[in-house]
mmCIF file as Biopython writes it, N, C-alpha, C and O atoms, coordinates in Angstrom:
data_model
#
loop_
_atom_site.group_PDB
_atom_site.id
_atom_site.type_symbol
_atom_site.label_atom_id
_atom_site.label_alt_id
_atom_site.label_comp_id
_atom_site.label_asym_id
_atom_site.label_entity_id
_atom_site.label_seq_id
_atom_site.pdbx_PDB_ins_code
_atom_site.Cartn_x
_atom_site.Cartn_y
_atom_site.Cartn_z
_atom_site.occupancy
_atom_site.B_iso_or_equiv
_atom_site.auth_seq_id
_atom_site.auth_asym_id
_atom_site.pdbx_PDB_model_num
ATOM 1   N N  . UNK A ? 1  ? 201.802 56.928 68.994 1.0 0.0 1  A 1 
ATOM 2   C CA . UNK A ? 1  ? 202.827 55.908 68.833 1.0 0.0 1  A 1 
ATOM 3   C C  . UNK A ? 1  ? 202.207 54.560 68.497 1.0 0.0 1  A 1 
ATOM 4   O O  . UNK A ? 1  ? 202.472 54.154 67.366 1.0 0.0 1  A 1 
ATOM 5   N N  . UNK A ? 2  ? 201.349 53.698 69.338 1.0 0.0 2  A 1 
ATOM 6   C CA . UNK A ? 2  ? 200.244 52.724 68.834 1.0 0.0 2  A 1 
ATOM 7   C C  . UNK A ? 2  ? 200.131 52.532 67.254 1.0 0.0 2  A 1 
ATOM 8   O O  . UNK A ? 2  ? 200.471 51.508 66.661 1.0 0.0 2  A 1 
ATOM 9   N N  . UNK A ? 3  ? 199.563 53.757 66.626 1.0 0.0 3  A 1 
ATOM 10  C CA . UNK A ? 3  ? 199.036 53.626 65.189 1.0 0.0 3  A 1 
ATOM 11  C C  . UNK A ? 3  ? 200.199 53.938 64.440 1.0 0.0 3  A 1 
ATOM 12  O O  . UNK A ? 3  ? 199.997 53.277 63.422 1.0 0.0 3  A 1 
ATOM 13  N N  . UNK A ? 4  ? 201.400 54.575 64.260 1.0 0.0 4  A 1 
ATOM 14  C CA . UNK A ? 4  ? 202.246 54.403 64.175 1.0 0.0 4  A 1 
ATOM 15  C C  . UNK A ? 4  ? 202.536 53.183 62.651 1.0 0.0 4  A 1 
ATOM 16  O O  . UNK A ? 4  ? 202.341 53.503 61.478 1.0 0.0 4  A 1 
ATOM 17  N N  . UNK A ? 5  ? 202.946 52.044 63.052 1.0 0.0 5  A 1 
ATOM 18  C CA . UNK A ? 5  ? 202.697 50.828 61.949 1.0 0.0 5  A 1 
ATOM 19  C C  . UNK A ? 5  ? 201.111 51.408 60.815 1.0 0.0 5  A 1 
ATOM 20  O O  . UNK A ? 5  ? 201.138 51.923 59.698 1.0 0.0 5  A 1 
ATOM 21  N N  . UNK A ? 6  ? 200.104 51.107 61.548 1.0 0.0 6  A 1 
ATOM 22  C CA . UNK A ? 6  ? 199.095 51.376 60.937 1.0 0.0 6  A 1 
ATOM 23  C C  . UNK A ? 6  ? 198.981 52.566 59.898 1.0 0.0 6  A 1 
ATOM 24  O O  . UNK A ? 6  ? 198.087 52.468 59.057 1.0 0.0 6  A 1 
ATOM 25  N N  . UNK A ? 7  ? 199.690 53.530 59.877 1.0 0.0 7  A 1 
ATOM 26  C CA . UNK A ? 7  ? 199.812 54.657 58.858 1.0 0.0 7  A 1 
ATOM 27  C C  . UNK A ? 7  ? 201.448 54.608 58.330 1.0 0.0 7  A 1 
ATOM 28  O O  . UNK A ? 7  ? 201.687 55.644 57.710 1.0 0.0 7  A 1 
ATOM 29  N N  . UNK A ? 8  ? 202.443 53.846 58.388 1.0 0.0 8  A 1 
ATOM 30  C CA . UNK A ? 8  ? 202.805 53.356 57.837 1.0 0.0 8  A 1 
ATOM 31  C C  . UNK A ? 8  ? 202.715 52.585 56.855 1.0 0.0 8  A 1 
ATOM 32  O O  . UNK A ? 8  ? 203.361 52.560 55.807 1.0 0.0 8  A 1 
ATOM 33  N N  . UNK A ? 9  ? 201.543 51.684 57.378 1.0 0.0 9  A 1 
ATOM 34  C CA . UNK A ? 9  ? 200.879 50.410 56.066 1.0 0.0 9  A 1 
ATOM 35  C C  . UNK A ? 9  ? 199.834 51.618 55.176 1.0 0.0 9  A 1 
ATOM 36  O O  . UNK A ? 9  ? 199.414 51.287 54.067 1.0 0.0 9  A 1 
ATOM 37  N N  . UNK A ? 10 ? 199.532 52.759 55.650 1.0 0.0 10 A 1 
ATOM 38  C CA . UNK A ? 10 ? 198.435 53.135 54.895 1.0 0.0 10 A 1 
ATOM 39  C C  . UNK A ? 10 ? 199.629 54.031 53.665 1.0 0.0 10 A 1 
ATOM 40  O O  . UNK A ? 10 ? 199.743 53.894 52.447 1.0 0.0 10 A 1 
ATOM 41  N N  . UNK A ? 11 ? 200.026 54.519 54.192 1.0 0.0 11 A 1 
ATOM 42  C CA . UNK A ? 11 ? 201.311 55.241 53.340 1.0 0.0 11 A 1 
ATOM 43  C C  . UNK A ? 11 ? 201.935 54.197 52.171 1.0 0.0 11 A 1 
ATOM 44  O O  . UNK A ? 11 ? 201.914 54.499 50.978 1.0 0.0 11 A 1 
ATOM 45  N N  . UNK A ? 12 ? 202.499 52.916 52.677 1.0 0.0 12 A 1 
ATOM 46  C CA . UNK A ? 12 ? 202.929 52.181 51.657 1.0 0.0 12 A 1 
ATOM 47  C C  . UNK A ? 12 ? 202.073 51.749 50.408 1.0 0.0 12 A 1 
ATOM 48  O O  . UNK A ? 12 ? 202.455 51.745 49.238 1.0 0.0 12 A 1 
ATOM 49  N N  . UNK A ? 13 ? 200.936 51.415 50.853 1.0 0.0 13 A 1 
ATOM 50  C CA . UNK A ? 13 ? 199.530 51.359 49.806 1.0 0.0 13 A 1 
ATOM 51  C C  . UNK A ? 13 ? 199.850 52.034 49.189 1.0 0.0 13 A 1 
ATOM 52  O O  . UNK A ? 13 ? 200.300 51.688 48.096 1.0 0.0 13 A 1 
ATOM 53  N N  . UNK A ? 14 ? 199.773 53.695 49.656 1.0 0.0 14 A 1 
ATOM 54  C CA . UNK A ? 14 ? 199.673 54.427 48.527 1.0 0.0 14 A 1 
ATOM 55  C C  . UNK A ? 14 ? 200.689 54.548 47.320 1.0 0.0 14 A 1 
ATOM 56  O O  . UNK A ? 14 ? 200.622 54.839 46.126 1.0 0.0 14 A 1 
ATOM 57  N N  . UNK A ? 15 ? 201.708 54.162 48.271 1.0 0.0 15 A 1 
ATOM 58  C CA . UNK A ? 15 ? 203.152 54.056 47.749 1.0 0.0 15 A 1 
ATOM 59  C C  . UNK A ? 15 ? 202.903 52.951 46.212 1.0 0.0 15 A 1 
ATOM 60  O O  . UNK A ? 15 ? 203.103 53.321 45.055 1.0 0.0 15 A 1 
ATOM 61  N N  . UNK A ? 16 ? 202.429 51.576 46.644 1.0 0.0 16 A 1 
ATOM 62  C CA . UNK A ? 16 ? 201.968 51.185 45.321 1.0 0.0 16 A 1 
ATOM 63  C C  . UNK A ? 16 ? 201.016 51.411 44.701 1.0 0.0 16 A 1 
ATOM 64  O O  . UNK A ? 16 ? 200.940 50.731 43.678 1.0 0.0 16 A 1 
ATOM 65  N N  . UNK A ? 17 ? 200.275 52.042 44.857 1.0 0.0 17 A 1 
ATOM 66  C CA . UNK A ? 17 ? 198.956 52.921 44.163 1.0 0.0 17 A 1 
ATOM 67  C C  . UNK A ? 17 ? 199.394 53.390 43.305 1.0 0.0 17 A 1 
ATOM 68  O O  . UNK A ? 17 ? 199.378 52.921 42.167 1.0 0.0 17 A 1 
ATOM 69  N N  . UNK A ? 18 ? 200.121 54.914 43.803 1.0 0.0 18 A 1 
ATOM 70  C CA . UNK A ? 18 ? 200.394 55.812 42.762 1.0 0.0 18 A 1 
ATOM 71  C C  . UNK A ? 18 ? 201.751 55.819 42.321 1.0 0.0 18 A 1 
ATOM 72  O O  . UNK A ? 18 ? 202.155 56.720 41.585 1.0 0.0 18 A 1 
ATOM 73  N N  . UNK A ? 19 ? 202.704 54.619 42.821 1.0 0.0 19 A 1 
ATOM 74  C CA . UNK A ? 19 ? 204.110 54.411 41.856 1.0 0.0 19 A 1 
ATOM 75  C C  . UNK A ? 19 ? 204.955 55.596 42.843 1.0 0.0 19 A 1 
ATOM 76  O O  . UNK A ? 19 ? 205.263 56.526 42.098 1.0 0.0 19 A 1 
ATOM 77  N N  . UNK A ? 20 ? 205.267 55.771 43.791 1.0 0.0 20 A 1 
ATOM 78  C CA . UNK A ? 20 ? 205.564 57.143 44.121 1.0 0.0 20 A 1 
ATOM 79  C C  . UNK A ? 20 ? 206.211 56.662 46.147 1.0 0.0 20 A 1 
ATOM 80  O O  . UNK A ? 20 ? 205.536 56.441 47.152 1.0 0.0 20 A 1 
ATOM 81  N N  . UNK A ? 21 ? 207.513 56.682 45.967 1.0 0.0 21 A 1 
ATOM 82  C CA . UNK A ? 21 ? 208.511 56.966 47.203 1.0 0.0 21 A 1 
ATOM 83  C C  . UNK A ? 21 ? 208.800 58.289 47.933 1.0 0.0 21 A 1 
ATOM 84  O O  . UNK A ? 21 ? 209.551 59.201 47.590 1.0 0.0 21 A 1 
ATOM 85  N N  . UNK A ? 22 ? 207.998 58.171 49.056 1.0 0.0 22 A 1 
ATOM 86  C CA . UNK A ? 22 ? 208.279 59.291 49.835 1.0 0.0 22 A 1 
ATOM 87  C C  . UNK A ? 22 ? 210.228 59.763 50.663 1.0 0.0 22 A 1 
ATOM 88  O O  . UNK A ? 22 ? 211.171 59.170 51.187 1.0 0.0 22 A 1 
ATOM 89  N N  . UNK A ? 23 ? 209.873 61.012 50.314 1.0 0.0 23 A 1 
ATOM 90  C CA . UNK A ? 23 ? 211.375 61.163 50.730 1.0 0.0 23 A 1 
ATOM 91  C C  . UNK A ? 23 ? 211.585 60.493 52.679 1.0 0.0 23 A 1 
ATOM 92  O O  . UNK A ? 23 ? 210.681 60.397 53.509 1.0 0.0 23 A 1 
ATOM 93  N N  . UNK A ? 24 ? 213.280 60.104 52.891 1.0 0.0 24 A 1 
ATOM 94  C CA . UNK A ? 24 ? 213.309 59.807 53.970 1.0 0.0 24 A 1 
ATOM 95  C C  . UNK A ? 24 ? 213.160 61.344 55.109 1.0 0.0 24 A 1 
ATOM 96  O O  . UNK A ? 24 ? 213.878 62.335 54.977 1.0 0.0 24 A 1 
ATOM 97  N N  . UNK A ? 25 ? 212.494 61.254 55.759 1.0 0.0 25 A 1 
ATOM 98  C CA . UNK A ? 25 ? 211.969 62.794 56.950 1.0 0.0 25 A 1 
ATOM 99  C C  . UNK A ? 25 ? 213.232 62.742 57.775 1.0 0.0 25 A 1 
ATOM 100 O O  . UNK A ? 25 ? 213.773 61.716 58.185 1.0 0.0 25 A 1 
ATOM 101 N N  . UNK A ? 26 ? 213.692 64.178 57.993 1.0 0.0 26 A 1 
ATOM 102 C CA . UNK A ? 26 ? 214.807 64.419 58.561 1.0 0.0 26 A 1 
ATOM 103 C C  . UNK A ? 26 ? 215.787 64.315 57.954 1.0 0.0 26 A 1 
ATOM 104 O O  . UNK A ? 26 ? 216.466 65.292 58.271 1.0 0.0 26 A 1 
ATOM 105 N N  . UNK A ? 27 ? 216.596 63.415 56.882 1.0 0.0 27 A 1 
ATOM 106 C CA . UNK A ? 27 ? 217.805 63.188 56.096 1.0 0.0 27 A 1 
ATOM 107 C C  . UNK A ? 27 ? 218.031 64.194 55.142 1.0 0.0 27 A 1 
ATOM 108 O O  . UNK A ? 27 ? 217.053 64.658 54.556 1.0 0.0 27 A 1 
ATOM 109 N N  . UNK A ? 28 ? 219.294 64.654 54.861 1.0 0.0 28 A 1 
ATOM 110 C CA . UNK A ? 28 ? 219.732 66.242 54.584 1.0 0.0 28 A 1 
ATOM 111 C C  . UNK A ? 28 ? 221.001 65.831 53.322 1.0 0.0 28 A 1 
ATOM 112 O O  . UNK A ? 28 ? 221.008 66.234 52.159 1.0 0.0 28 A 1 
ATOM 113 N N  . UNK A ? 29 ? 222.030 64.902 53.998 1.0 0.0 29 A 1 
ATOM 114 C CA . UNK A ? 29 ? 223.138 64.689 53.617 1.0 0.0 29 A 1 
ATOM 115 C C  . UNK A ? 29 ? 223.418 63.180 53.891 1.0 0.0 29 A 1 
ATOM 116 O O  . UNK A ? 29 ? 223.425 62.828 55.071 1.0 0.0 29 A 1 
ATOM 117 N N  . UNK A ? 30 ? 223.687 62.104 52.762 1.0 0.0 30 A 1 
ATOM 118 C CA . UNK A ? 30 ? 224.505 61.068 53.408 1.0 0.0 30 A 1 
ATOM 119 C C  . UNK A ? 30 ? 226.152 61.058 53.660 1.0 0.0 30 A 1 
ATOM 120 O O  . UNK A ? 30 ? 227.136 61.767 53.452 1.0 0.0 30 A 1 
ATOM 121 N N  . UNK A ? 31 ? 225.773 59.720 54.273 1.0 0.0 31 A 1 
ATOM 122 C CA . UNK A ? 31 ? 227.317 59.992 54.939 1.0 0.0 31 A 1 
ATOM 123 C C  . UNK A ? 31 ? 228.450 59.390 54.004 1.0 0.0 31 A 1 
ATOM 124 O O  . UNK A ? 31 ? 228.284 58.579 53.092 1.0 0.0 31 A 1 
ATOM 125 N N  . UNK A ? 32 ? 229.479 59.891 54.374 1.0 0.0 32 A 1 
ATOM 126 C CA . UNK A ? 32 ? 230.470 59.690 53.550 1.0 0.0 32 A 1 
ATOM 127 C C  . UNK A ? 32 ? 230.640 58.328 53.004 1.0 0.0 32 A 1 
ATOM 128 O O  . UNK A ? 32 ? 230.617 57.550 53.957 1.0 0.0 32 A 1 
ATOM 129 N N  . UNK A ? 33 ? 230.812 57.649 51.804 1.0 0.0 33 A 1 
ATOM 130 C CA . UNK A ? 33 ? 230.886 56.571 51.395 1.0 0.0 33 A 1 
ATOM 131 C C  . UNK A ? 33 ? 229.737 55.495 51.619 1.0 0.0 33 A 1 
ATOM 132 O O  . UNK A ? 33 ? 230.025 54.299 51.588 1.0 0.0 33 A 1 
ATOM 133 N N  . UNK A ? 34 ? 228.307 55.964 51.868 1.0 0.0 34 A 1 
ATOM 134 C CA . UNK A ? 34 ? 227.384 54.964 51.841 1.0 0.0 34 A 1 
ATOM 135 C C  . UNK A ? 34 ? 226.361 55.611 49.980 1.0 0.0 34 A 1 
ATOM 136 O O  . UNK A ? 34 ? 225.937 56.517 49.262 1.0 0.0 34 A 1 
ATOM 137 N N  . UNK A ? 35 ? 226.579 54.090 50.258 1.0 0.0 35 A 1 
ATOM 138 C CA . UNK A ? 35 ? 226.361 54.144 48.682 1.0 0.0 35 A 1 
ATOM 139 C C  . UNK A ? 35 ? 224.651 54.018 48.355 1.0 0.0 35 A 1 
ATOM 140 O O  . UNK A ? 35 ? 224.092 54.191 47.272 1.0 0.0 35 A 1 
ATOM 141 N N  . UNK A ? 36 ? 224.002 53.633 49.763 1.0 0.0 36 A 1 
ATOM 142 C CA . UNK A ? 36 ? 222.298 53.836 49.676 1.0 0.0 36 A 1 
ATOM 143 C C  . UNK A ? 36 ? 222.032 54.611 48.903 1.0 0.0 36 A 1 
ATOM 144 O O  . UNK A ? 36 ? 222.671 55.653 48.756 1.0 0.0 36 A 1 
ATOM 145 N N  . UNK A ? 37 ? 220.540 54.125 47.904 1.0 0.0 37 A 1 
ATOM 146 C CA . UNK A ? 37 ? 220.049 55.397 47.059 1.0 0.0 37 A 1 
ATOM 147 C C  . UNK A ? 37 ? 218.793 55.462 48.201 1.0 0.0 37 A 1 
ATOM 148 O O  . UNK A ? 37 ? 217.920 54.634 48.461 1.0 0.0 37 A 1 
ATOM 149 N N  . UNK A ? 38 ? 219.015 56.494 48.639 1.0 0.0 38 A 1 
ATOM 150 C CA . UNK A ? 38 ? 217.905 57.944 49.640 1.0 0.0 38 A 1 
ATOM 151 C C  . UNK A ? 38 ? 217.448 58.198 49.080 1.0 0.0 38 A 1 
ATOM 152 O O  . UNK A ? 38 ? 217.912 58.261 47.942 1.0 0.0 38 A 1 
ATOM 153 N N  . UNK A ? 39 ? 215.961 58.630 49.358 1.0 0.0 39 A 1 
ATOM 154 C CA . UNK A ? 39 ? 215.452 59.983 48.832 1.0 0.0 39 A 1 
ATOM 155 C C  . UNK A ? 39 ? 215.669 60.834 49.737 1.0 0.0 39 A 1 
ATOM 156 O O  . UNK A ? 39 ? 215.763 60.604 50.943 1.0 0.0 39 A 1 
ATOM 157 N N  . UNK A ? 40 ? 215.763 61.926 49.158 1.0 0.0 40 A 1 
ATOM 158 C CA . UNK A ? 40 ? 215.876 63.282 49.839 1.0 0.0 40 A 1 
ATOM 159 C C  . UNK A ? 40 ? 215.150 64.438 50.295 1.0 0.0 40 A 1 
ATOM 160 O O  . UNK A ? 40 ? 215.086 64.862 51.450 1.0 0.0 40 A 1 
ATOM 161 N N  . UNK A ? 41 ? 214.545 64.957 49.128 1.0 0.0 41 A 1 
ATOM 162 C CA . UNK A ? 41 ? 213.884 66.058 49.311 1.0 0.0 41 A 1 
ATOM 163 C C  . UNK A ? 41 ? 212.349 66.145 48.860 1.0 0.0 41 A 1 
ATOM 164 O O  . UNK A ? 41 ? 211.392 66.789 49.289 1.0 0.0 41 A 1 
ATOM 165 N N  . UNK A ? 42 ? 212.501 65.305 47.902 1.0 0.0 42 A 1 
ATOM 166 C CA . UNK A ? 42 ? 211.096 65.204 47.425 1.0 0.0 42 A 1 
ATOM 167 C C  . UNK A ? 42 ? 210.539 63.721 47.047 1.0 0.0 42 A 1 
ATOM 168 O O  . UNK A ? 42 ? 211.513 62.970 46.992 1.0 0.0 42 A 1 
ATOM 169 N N  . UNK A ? 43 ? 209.431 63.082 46.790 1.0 0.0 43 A 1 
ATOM 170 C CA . UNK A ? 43 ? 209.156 62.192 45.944 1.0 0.0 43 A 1 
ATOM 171 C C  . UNK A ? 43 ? 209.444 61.603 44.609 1.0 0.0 43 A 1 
ATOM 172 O O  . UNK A ? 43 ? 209.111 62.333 43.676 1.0 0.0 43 A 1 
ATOM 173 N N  . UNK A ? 44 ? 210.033 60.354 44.256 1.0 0.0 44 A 1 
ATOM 174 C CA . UNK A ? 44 ? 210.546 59.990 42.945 1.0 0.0 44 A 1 
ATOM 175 C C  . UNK A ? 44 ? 209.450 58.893 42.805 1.0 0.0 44 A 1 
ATOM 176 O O  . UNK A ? 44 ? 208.994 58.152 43.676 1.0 0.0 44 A 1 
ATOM 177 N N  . UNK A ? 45 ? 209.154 58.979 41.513 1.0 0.0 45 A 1 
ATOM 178 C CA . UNK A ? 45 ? 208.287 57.802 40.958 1.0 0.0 45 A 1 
ATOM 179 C C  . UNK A ? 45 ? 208.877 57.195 40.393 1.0 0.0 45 A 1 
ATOM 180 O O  . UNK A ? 45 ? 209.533 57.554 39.415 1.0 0.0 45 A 1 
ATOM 181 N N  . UNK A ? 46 ? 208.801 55.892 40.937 1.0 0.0 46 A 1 
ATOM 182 C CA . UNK A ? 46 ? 209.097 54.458 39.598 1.0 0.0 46 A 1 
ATOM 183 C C  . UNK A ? 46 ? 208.609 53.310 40.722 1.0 0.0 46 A 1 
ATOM 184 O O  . UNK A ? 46 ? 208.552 53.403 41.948 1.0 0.0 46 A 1 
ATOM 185 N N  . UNK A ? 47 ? 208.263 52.138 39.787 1.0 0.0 47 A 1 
ATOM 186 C CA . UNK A ? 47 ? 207.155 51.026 40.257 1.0 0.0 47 A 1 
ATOM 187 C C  . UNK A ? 47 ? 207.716 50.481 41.443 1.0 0.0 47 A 1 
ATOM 188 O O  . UNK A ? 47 ? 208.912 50.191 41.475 1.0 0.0 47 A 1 
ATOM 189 N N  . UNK A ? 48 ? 206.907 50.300 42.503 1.0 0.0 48 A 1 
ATOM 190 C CA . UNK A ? 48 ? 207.249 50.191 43.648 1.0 0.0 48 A 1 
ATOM 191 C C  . UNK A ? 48 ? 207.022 48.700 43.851 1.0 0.0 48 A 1 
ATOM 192 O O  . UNK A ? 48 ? 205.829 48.393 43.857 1.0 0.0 48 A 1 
ATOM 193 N N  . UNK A ? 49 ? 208.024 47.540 44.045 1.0 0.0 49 A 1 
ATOM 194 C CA . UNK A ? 49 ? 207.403 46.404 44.306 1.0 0.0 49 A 1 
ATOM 195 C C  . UNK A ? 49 ? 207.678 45.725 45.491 1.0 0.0 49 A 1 
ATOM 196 O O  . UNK A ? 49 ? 207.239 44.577 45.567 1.0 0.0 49 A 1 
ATOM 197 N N  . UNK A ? 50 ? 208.328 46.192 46.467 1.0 0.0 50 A 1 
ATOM 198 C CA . UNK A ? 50 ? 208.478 45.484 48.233 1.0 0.0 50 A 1 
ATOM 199 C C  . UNK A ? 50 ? 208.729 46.465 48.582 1.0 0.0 50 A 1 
ATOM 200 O O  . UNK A ? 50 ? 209.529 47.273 48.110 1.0 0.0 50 A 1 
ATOM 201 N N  . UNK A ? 51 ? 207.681 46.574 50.002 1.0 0.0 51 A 1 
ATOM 202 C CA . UNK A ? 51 ? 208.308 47.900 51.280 1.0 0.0 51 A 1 
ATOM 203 C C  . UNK A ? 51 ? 208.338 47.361 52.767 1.0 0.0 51 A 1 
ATOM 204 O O  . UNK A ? 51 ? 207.364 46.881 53.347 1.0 0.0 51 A 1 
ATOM 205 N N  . UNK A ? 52 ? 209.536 47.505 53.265 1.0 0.0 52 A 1 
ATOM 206 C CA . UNK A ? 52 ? 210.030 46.703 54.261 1.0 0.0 52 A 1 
ATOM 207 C C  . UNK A ? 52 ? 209.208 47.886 55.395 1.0 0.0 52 A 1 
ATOM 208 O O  . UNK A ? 52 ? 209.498 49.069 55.221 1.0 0.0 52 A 1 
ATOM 209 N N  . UNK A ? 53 ? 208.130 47.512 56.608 1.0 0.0 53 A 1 
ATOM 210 C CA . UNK A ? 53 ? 208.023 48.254 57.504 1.0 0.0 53 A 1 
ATOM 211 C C  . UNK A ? 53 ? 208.375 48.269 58.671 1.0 0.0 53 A 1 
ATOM 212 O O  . UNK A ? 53 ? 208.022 47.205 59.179 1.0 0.0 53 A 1 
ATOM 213 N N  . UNK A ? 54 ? 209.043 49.097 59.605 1.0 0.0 54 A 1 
ATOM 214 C CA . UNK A ? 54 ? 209.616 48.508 60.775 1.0 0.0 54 A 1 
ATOM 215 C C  . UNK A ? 54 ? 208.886 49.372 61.948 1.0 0.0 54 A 1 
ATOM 216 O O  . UNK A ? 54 ? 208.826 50.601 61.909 1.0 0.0 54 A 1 
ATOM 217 N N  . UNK A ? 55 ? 208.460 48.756 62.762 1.0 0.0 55 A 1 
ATOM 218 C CA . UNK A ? 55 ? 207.951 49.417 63.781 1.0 0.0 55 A 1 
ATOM 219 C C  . UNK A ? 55 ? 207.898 49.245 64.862 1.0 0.0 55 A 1 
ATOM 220 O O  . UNK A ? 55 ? 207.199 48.357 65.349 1.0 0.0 55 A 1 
ATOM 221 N N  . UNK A ? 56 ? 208.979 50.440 65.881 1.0 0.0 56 A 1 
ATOM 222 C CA . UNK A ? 56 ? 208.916 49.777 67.440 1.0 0.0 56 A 1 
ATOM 223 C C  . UNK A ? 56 ? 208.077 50.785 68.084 1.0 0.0 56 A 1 
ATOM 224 O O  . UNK A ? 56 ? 207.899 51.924 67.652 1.0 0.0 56 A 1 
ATOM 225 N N  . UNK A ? 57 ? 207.390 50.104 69.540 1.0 0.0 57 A 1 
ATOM 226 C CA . UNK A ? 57 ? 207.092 50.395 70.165 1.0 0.0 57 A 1 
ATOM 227 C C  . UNK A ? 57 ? 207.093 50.547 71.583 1.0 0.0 57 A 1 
ATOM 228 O O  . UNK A ? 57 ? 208.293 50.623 71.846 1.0 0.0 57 A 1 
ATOM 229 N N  . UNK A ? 58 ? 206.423 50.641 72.711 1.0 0.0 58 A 1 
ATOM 230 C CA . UNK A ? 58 ? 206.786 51.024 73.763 1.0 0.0 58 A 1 
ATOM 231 C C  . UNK A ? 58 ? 207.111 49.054 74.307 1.0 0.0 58 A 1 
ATOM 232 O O  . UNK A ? 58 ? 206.586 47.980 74.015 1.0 0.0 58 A 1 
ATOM 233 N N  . UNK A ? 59 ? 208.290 49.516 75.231 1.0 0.0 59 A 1 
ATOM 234 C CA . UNK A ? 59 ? 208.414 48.304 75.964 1.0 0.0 59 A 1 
ATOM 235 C C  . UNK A ? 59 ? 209.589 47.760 74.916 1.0 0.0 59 A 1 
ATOM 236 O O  . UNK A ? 59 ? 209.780 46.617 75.330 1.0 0.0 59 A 1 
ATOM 237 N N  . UNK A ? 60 ? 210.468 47.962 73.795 1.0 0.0 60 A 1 
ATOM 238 C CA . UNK A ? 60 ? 210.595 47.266 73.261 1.0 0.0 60 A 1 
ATOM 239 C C  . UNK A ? 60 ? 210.359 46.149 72.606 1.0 0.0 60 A 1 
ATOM 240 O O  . UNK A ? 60 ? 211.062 45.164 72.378 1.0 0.0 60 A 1 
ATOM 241 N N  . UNK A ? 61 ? 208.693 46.581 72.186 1.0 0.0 61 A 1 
ATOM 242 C CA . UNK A ? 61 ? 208.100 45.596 71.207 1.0 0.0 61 A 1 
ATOM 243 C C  . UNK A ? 61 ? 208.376 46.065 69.624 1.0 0.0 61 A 1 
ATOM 244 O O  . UNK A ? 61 ? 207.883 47.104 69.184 1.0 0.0 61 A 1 
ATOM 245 N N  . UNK A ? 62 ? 209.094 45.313 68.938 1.0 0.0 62 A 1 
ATOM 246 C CA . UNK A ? 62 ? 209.798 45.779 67.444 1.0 0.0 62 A 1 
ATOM 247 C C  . UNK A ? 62 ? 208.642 44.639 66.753 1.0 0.0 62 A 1 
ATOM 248 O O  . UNK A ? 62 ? 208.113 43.649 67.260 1.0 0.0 62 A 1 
ATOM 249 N N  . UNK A ? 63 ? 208.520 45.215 65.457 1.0 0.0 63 A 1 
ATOM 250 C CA . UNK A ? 63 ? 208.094 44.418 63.938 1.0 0.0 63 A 1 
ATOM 251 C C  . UNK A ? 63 ? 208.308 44.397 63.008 1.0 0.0 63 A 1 
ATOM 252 O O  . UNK A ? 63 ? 208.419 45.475 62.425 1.0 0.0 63 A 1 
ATOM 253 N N  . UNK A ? 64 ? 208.473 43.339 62.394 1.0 0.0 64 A 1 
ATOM 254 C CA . UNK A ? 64 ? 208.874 44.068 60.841 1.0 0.0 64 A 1 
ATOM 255 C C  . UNK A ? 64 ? 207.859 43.362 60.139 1.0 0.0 64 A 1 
ATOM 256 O O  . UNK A ? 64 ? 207.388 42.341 60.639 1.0 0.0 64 A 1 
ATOM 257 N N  . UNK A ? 65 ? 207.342 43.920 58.692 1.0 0.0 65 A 1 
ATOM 258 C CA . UNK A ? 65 ? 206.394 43.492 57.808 1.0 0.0 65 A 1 
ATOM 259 C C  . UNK A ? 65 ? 206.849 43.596 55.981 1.0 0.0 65 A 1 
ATOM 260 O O  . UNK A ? 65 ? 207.058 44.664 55.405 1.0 0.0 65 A 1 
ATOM 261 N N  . UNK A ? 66 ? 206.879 43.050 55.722 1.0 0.0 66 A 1 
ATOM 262 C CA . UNK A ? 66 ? 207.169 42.707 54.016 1.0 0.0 66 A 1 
ATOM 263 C C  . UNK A ? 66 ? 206.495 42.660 53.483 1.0 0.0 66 A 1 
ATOM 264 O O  . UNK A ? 66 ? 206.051 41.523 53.328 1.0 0.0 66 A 1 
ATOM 265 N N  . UNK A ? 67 ? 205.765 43.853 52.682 1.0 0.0 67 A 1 
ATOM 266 C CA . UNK A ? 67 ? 204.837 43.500 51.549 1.0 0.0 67 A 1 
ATOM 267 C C  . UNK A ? 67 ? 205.407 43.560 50.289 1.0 0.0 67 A 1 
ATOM 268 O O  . UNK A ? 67 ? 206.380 44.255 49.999 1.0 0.0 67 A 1 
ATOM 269 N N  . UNK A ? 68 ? 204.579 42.568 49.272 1.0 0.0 68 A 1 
ATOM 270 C CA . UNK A ? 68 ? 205.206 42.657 48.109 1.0 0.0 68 A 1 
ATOM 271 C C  . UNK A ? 68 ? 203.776 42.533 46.997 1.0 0.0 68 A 1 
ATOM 272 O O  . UNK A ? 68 ? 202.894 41.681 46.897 1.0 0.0 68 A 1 
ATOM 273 N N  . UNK A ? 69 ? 204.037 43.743 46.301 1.0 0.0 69 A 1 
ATOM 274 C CA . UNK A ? 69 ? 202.782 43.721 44.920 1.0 0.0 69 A 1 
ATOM 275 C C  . UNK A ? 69 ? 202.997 42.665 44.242 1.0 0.0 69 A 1 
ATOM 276 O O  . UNK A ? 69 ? 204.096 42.479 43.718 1.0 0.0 69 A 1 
ATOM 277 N N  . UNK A ? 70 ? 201.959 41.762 44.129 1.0 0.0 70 A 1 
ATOM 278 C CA . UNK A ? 70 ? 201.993 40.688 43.430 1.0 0.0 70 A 1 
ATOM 279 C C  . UNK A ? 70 ? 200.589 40.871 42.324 1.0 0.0 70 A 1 
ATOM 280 O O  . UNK A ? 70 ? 199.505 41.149 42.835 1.0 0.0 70 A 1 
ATOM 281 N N  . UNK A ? 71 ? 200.679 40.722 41.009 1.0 0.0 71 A 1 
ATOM 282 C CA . UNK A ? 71 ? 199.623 40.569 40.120 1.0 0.0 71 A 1 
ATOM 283 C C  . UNK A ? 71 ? 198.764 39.703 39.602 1.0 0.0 71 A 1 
ATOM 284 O O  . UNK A ? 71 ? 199.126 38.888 38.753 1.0 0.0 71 A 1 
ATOM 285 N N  . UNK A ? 72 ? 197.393 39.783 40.096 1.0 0.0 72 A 1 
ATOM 286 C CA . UNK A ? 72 ? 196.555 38.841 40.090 1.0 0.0 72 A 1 
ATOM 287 C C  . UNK A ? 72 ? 195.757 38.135 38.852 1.0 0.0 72 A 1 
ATOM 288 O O  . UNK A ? 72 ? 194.970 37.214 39.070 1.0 0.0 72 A 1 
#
């Protein structure tokens, strides 16, 4: 639970690395009338430029982190 965030941030990297959104884990079906675009089942590629990370932990310690690809 600890590292948690930490392979989150390592996942999103990759996420702008290789252009490529991992599906949401566990989600099957949305719900009626939400108009969110999900992923589902598999990975979709297209350029990834902000990934919001949220991460709670024990005690009710919550975070959130915003990265955004910026070109140097």
């Amino acid at each position: 639970l600890a590292a948690a965030a930490g392979h989150q941030l390592i996942a999103s990297s990759l996420g702008f690395k290789h252009g490529l959104v991992p599906p949401t884990c566990n989600h099957v079906q949305p719900a009626v009338g939400c108009d969110l675009d999900i992923v589902h089942t598999r990975p979709v590629r297209m350029a990834v430029k902000r990934i919001l990370i949220n991460s709670h932990g024990m005690g009710s310690v919550n975070s959130t982190l915003l990265i955004e690809k910026i070109k140097i």
